[in-house]
N, C-alpha and C positions, 0 to 999 in steps of 0.2 A: 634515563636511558630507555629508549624503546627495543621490546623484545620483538623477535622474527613471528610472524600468526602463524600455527602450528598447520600442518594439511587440514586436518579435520576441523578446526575451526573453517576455513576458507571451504571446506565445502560445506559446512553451517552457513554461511553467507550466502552460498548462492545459492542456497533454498529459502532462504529469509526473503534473500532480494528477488527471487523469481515468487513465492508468494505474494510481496507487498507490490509488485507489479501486475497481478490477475488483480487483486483489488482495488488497485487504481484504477486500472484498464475498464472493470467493471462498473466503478461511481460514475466515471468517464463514459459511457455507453448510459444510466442511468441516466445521467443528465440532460445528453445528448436525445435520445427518445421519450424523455421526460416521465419514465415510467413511475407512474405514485406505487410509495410504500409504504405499510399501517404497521403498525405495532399497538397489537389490540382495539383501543379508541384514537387511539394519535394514531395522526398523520405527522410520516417523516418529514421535514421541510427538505429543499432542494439543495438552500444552502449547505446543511447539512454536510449531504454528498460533495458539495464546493471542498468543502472543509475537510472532508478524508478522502477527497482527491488528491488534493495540496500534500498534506499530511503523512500519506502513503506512498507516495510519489516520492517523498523527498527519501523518507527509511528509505524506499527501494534504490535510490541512487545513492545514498550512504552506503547501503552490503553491495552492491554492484560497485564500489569504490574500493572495500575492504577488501573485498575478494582477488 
């Protein structure tokens, strides 16, 4: 049996889903101007940001679906 999402959950969602969309939004610009990023000695690969493009994108279409 599925229960009804209570308000407060759905407006949990759509803070979930509007942050994991600035982070996409953001790998997605990364990418696009190919900005390098270091983490101490490492450097972050590109793919990387491929990877929590994809990733991020989908969560945020998930709580943008819950919502």
């Amino acid at each position: 049996m599925v229960k009804p999402i209570k308000q407060d959950h759905k407006n949990l969602h759509g803070i979930a889903a509007a942050i994991f969309t600035i982070i996409s939004i953001m790998h997605l610009l990364r990418i696009y101007y190919q900005i390098p990023v270091k983490a101490g000695l490492w450097t972050v690969p590109m793919t990387l940001s491929w990877f929590a493009f994809l990733f991020s994108g989908l969560l945020a279409i998930a709580f943008w679906k819950r919502r």
